[in-house]
N, C-alpha and C positions, 0 to 999 in steps of 0.2 A: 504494500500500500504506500508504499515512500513515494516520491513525488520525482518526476523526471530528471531534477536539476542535483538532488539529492546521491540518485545511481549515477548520474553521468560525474561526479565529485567520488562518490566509491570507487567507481572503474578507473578513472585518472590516481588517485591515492593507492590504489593496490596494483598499478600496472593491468587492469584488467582489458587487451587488448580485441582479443578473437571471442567475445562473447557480446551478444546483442542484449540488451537489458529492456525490460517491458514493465510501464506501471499498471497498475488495478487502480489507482485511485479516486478514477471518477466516478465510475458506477460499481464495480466489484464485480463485473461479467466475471471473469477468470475464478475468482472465489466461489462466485452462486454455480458457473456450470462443472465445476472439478470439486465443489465441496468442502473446500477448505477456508470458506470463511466463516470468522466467530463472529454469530450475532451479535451483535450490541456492544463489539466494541470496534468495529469498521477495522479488524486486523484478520490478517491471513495466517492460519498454525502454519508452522515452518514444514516443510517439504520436501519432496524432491521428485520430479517426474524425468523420466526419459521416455520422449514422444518418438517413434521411430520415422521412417521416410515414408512409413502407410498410415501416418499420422495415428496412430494406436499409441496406447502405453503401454510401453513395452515392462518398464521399471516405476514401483511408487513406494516413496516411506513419508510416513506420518511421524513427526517427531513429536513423543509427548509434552514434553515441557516448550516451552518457547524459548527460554535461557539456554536449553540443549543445544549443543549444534546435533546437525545430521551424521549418521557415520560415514563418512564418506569413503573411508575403502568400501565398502560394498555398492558403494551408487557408484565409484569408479571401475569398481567391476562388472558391474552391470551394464556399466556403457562400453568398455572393453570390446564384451560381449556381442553387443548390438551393433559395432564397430565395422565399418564396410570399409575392406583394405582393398585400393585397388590394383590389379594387376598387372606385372613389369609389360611394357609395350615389347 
């Protein structure tokens, strides 16, 4: 739900180059159709999807706490996985 100028300030601060960053903040489409928005208090529980190229979810973790982070060796596994390596010409 952070605000566009907020992510483009994270991504410049942490070097985040090769990822495309998206807000929820105006309506919470992304929360109301994936589920992961907490009523009443206009915040997103923390997450992690890996959408594949047939736009399916291929990977999802629900993190219970909000202060948690996610475990990310297993979502980095999981994308590994889903990972289209392509082949020496």
């Amino acid at each position: 739900m952070d605000l566009p100028f907020a992510l483009k300030r994270l991504r410049k601060e942490f070097g985040i180059n090769k990822v495309k960053t998206l807000s929820d903040h105006r309506d919470a489409d992304f929360g109301k159709k994936y589920g992961v928005l907490i009523n009443g208090m206009r915040l997103l529980a923390r997450a992690v999807f890996i959408i594949g190229k047939d736009d399916m979810i291929k990977y999802f973790q629900l993190v219970k706490e909000l202060s948690s982070p996610p475990d990310y060796k297993d979502a980095l596994a999981a994308l590994k996985k889903e990972a289209v390596h392509p082949s020496p010409i």
